[in-house]
MIVOVO-973943 format. One record per atom (N, C-alpha, C): residue in three letters; atom name; z, x, y. Coordinates in steps of 0.02 Angstrom, whole numbers, plus 50000, padded with zeros to 5 digits. Atoms other than C-alpha are relative to their C-alpha. Example, Ala and Ser with C-alpha at 12.3 -4.5 7.8 and 13.67 -1.06 7.14 Angstrom:
<pts>
ala N 50000 50045 49941
ala CA 50390 50615 49775
ala C 50000 50045 50060
ser N 49997 49958 49941
ser CA 50357 50684 49947
ser C 50037 49961 50055
</pts>
This chain:
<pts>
unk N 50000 50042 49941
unk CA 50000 50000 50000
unk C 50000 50045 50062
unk N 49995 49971 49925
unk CA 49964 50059 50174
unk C 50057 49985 50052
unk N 49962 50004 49934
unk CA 50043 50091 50335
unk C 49974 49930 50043
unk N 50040 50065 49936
unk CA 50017 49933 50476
unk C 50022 50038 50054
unk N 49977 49964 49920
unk CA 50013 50030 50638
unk C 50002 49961 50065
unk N 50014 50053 49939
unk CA 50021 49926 50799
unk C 49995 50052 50063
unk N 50011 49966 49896
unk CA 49971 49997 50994
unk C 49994 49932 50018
unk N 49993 50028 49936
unk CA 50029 49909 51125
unk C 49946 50030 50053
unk N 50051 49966 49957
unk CA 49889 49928 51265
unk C 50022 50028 50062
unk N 49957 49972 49921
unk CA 49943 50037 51402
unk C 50029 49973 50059
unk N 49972 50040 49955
unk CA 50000 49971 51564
unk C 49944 49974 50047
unk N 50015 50032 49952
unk CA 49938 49861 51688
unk C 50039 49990 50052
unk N 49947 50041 49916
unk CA 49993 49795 51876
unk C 50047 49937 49972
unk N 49968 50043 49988
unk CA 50062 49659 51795
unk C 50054 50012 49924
unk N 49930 49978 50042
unk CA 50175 49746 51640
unk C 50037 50037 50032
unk N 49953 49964 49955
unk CA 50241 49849 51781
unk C 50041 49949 50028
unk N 49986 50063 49970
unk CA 50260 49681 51884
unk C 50071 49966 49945
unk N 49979 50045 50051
unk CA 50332 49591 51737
unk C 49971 49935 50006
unk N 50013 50072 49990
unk CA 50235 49437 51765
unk C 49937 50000 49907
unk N 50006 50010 50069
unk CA 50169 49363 51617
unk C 49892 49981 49999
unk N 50076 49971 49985
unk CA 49983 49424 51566
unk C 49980 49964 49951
unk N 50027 49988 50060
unk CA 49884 49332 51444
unk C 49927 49998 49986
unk N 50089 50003 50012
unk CA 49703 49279 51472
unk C 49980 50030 50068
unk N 50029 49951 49919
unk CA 49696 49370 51668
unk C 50002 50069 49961
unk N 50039 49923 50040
unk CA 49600 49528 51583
unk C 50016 50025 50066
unk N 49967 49939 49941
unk CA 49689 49649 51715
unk C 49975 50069 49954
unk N 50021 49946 50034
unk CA 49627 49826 51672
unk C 50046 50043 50005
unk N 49958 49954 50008
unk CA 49736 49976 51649
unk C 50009 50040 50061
unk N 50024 49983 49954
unk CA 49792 50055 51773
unk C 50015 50085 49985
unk N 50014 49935 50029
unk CA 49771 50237 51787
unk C 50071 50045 49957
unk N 49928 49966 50021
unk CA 49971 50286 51718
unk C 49963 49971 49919
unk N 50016 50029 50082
unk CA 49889 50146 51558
unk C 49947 50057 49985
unk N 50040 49920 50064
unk CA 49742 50275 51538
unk C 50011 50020 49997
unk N 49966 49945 50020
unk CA 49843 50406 51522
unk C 50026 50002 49930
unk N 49975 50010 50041
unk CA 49942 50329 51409
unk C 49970 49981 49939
unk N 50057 50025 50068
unk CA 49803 50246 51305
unk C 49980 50088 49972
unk N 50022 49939 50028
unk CA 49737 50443 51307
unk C 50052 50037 49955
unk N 49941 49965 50053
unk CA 49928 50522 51238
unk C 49986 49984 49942
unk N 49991 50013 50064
unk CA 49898 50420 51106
unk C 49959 50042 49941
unk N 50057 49953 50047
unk CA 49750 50518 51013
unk C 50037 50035 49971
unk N 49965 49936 50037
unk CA 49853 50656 50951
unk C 50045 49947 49938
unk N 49935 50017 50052
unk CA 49977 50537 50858
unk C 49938 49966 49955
unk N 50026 50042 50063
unk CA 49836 50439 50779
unk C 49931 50039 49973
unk N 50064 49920 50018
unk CA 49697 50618 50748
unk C 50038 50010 49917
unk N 49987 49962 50069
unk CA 49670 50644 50564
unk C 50010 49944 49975
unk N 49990 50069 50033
unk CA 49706 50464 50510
unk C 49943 49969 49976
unk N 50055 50060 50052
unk CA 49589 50354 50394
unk C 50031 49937 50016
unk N 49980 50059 49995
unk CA 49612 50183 50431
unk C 49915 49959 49968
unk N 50051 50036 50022
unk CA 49543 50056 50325
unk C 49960 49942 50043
unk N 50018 50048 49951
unk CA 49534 49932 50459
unk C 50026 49998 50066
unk N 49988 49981 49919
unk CA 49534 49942 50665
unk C 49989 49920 50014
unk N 50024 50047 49965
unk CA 49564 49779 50749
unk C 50023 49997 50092
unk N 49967 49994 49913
unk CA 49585 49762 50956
unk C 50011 49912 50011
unk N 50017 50069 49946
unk CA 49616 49595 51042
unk C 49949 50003 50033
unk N 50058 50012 49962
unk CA 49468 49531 51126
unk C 50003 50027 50078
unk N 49983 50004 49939
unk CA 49541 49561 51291
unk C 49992 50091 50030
unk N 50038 49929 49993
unk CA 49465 49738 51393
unk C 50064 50032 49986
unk N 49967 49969 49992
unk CA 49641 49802 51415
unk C 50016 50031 49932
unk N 49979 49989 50067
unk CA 49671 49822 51226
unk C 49941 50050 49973
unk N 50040 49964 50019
unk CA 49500 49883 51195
unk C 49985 50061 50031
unk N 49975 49955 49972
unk CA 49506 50013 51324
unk C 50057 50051 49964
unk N 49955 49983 50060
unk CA 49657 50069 51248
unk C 49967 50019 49943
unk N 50034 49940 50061
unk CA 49570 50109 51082
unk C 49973 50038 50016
unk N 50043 49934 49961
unk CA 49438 50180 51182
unk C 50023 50066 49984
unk N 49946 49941 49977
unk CA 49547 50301 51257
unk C 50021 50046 49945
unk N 49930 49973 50054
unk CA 49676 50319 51103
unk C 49926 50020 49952
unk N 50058 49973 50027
unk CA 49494 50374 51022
unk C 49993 49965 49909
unk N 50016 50056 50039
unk CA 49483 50231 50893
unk C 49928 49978 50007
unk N 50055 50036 50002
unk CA 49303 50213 50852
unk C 49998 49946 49932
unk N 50028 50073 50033
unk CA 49218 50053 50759
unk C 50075 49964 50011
unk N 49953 50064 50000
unk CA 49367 49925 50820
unk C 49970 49935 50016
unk N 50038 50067 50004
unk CA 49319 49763 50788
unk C 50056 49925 50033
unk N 49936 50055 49991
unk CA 49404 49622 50892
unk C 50001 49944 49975
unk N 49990 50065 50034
unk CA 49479 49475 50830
unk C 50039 49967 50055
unk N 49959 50054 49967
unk CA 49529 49327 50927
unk C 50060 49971 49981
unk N 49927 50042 50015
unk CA 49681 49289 50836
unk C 50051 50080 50036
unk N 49949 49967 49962
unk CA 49759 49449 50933
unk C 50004 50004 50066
unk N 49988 49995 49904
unk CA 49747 49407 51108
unk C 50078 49966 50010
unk N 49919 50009 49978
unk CA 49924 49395 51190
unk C 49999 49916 50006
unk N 49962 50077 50018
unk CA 50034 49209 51172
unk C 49965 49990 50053
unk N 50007 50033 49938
unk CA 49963 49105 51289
unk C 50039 49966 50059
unk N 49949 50016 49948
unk CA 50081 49076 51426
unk C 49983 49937 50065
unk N 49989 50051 49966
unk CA 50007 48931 51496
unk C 50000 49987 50071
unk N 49996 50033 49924
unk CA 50073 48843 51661
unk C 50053 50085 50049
unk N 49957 49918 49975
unk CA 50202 49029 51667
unk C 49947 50086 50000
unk N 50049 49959 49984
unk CA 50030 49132 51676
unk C 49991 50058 50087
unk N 49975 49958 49937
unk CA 50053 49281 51814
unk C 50083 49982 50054
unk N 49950 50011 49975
unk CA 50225 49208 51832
unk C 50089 50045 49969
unk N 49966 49943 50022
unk CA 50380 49345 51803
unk C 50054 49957 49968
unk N 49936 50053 50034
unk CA 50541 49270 51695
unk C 50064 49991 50045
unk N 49955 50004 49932
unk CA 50651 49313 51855
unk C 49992 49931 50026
unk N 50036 50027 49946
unk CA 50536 49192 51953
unk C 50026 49911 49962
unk N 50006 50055 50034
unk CA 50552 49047 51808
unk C 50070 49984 49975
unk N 49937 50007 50000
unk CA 50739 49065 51789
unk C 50044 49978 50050
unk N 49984 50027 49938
unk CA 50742 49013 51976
unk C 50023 49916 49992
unk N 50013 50074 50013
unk CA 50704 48834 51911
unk C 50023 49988 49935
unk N 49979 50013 50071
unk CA 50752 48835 51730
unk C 50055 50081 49960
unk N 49954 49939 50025
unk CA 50893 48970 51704
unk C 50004 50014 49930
unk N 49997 50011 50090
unk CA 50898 48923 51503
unk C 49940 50023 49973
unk N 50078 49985 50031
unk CA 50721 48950 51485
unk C 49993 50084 49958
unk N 49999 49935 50052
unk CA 50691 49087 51331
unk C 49926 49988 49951
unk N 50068 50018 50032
unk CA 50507 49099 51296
unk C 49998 50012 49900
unk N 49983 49990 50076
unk CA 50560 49146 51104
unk C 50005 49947 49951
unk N 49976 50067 50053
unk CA 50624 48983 51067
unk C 49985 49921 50042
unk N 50042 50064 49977
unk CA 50536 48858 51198
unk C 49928 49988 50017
unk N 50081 50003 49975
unk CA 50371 48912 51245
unk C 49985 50001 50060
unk N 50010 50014 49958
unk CA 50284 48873 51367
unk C 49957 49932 50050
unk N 50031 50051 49984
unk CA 50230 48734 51485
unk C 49921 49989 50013
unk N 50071 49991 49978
unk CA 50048 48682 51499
unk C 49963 50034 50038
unk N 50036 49978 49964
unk CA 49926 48759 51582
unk C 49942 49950 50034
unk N 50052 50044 50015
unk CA 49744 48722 51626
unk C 49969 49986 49936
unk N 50023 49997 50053
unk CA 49648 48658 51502
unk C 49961 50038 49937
unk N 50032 49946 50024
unk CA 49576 48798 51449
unk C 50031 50061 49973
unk N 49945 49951 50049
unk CA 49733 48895 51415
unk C 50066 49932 50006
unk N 49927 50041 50010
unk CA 49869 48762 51378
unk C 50059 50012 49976
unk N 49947 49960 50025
unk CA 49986 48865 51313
unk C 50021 50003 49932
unk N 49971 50022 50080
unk CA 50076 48909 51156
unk C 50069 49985 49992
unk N 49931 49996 50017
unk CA 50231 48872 51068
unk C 50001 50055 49939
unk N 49987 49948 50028
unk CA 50321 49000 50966
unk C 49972 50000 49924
unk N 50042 50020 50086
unk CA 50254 48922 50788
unk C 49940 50002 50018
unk N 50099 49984 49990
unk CA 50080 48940 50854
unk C 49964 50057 49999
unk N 49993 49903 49999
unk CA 50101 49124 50887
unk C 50014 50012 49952
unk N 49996 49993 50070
unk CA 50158 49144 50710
unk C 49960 49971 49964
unk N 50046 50028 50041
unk CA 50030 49034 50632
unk C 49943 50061 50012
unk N 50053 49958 50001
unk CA 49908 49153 50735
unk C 50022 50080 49976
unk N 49971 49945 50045
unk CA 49995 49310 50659
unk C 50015 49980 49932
unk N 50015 49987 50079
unk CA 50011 49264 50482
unk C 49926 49996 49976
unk N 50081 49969 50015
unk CA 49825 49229 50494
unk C 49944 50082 49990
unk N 50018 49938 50000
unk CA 49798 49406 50550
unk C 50025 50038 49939
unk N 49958 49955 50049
unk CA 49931 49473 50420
unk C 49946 49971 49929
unk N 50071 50016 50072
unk CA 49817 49373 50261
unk C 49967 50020 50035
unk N 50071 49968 49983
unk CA 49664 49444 50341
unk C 50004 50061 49991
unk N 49992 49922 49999
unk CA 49729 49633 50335
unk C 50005 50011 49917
unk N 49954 49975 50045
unk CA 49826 49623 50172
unk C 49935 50038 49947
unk N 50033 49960 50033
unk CA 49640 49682 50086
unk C 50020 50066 50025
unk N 50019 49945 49996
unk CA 49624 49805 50172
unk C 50051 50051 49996
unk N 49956 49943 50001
unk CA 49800 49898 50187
unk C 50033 49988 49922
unk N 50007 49980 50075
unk CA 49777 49864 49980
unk C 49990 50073 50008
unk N 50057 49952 50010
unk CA 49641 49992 50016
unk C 50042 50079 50059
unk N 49971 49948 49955
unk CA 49756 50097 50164
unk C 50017 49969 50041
unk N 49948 50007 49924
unk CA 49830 50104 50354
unk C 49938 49961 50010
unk N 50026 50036 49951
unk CA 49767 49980 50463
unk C 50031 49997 50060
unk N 49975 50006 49950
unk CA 49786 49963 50630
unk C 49987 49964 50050
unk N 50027 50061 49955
unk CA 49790 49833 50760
unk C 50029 50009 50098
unk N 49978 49973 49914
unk CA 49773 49868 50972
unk C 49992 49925 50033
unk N 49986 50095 49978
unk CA 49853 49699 51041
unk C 50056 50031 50055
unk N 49968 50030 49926
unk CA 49987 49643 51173
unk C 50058 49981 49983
unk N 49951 49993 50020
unk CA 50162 49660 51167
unk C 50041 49928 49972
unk N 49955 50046 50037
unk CA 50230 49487 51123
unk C 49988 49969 49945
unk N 50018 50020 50047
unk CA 50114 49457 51013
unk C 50004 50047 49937
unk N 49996 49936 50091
unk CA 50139 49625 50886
unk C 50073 49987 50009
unk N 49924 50012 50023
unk CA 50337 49565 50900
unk C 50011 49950 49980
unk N 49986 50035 50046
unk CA 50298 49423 50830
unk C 49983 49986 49945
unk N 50040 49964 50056
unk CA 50187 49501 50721
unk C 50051 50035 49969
unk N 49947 49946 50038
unk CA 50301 49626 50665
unk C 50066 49947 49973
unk N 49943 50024 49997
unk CA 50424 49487 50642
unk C 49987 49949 49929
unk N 50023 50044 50045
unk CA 50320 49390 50535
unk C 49989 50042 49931
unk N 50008 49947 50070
unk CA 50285 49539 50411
unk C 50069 50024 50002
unk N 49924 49960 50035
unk CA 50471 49580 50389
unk C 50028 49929 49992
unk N 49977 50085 50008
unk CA 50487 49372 50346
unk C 50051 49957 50037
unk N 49949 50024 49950
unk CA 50573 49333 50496
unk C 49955 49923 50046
unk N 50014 50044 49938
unk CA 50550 49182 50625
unk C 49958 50034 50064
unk N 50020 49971 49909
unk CA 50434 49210 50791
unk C 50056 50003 50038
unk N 49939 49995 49962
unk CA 50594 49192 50867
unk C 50038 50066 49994
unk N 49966 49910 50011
unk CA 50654 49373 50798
unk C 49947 50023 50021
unk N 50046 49934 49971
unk CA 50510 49457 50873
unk C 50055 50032 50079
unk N 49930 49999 49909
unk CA 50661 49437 51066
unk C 50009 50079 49938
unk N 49976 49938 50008
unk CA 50722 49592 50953
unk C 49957 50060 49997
unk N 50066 49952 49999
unk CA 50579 49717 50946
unk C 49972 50006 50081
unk N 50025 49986 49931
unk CA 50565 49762 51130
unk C 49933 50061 49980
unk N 50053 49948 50008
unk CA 50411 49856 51128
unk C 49949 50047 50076
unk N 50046 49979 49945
unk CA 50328 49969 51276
unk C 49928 50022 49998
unk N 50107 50012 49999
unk CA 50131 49987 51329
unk C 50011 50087 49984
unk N 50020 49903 50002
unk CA 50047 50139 51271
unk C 50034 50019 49963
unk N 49955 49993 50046
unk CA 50153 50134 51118
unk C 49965 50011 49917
unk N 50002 50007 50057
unk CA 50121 50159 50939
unk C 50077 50001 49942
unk N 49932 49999 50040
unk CA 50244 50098 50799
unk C 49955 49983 49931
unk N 50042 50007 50043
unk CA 50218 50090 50636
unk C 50038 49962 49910
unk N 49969 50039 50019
unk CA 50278 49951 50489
unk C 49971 50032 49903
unk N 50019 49988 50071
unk CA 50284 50010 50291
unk C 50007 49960 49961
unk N 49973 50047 50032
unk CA 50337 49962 50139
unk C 50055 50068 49966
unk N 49962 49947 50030
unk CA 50498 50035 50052
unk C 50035 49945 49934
unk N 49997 50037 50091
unk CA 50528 49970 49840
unk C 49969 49927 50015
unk N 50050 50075 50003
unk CA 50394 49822 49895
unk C 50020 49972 50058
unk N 49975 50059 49952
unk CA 50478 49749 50044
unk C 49982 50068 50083
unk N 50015 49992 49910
unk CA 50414 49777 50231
unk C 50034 50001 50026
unk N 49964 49987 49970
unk CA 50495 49887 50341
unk C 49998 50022 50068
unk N 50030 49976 49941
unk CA 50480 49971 50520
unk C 49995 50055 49976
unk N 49986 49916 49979
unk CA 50467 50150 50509
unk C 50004 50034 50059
unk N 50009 49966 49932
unk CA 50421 50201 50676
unk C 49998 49937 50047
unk N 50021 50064 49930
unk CA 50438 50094 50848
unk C 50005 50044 50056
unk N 49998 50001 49926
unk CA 50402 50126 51009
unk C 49969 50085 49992
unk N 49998 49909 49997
unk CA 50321 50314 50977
unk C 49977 50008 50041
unk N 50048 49977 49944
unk CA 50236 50399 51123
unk C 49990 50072 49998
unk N 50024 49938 50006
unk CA 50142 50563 51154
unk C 50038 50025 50092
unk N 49976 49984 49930
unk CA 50231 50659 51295
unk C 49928 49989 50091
unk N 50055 50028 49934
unk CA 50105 50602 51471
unk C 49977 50086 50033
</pts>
């Protein structure tokens, strides 16, 4: 059985910000290429049976960079859809709803075109991804360049947890971590690694 590696896509104006990014394709900004570039060294010399990016430039960039050729995107890894809280920071939304914990309520509508998700929707679209890999990290490492709330609830879903345990897996941009197996059962091995900038 293979490794599952995850990258977080470097930074943007609005993971610095904290406002919440999911279909505004913001591009990296030059600290994220950097960071997309550190990454090469940690992932040089690797075979991967399968490269997937989120559709979204910032992710693919990121491989770019992190020197990931043939990545093939898949639409089930673009970041949770955040809806009507889209470029809106959790400071900003605690003004009005102090209780509010995107983990375990979601989020409110949007336009129609991104209406948002709830936290079982984000896990439905991560166990899809997880059966879609499991050939290939038969066959070896795979690796997937997505968006931080969505590989914590990814990662949450391959260690048989609730989307709601991803809140524990803080993860930063420009990151590689990386999820095994130890006597059959799915583990982390590595989180949050980075190449010195």
């Amino acid at each position: 059985m293979g490794d599952l590696l995850l990258v977080r896509h470097g930074e943007t104006e609005w993971s610095v910000s904290g406002q919440h990014t999911s279909f505004t394709d913001l591009p990296l900004t030059q600290r994220g290429e950097e960071q997309a570039k550190s990454l090469a060294p940690l992932l040089a010399g690797r075979t991967f049976a399968r490269i997937l990016t989120s559709p979204l430039g910032r992710a693919i960039r990121t491989a770019e960079l992190a020197g990931l050729s043939g990545a093939v995107p898949d639409p089930d890894l673009h970041e949770w859809d955040y809806g009507g809280y889209e470029g809106i920071t959790t400071r900003e939304i605690h003004r009005t709803d102090p209780d509010w914990c995107l983990w375990t309520q979601g989020v409110p509508a949007g336009p129609p075109e991104h209406p948002g998700e709830s936290p079982d929707e984000v896990a439905a679209r991560a166990d899809r991804v997880l059966a879609r890999i499991a050939p290939a990290l038969a066959e070896g490492d795979v690796i997937l360049v997505a968006h931080g709330h969505f590989l914590r609830v990814l990662t949450a879903r391959r260690l048989g947890l609730s989307a709601a345990e991803g809140r524990l897996f803080q993860l930063g941009t420009g990151t590689v971590s990386r999820l095994s197996t130890e006597h059959g059962w799915p583990v982390i091995s590595e989180w949050n690694k980075t190449s010195p900038l």
